[in-house]
N, C-alpha and C positions, 0 to 999 in steps of 0.2 A: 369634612367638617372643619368649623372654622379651627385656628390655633388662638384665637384671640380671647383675652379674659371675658368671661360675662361680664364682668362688670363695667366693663369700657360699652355696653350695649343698654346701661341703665341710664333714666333720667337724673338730674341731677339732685331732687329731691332723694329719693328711695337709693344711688350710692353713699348718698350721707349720712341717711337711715342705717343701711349696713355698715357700713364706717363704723357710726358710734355702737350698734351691736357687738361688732368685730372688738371695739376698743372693751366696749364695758364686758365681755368675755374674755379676753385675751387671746383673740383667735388673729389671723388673717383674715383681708376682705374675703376672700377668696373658698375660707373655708365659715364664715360667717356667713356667707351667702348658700352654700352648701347644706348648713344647718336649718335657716332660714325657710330654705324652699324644700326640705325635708319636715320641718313642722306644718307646713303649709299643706303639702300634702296629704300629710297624714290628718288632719284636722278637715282635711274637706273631704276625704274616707269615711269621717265620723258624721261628718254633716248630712255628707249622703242618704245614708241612712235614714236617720232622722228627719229630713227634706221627703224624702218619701211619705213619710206619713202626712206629714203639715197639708199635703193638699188632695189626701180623701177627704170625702165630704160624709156629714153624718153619718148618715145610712151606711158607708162603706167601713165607715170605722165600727159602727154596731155590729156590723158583721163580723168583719174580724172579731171582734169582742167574743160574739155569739160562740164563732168557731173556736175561740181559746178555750170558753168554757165548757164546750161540750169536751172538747178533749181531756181538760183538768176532770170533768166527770167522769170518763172512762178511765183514767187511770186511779182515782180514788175508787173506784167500781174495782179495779184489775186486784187493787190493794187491800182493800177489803177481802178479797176473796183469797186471798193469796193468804193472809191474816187469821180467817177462819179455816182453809185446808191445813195450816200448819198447828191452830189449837187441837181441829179434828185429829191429826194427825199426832201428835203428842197423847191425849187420850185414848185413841186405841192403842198405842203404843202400849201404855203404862197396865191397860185394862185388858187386852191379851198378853202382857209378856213378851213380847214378841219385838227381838232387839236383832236379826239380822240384818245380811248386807241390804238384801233389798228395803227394808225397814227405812236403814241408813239413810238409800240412795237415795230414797223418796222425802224422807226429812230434810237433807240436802238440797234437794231442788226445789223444794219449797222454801226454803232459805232464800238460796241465788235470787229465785223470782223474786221474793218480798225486796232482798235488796235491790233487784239489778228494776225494779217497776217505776220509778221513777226517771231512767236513764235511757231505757229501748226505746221506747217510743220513738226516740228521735230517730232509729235504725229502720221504722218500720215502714214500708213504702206505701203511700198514702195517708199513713193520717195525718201527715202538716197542712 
């Protein structure tokens, strides 16, 4: 690898560019440059992404659409349910008396689900 600055490999427009970067931050070219082609990077990561989408075509985007929402409907389905086993579950609670452990465990785990139901899904293999 070379031992030579990057910057002695730039044209003379874009070392200048870094120059006044380097000056209007207080850096060095060197580490001006460093910063530079680390925002660059990270910003065409984000582009990425986003560039993905730009060039499905309708149909492909309804689809996905389609598939968002079926899944936002299972999980409001998983929430609901989750919602009413834990009312169920409080009313016969209250309406046998009946406060043991296992009572507990199960009021418990109706909990977790209710909270943890917006979060698994993404644990769950297949439905993305």
């Amino acid at each position: 690898m070379s031992q030579e600055p990057l910057t002695d490999h730039l044209d003379s427009q874009t070392r200048a560019a870094v120059s006044e970067y380097a000056k209007a931050h207080g850096l060095s070219d060197s580490d001006a440059l460093d910063e530079l082609v680390d925002a660059g990077l990270t910003a065409s990561m984000h582009d990425s992404s986003a560039a993905s989408t730009e060039n499905l075509t309708p149909a492909q985007l309804e689809s996905q659409q389609q598939t968002i929402a079926h899944q936002q409907r299972q999980i409001v389905r998983f929430q609901t349910i989750t919602i009413f086993g834990g009312l169920g579950w409080a009313v016969l609670t209250f309406a046998t008396g009946a406060n043991g452990p296992v009572w507990t465990a199960i009021g418990m785990a109706i909990i977790v689900l209710m909270a943890a139901s917006t979060y698994l899904w993404a644990y769950l293999p297949g439905f993305q």
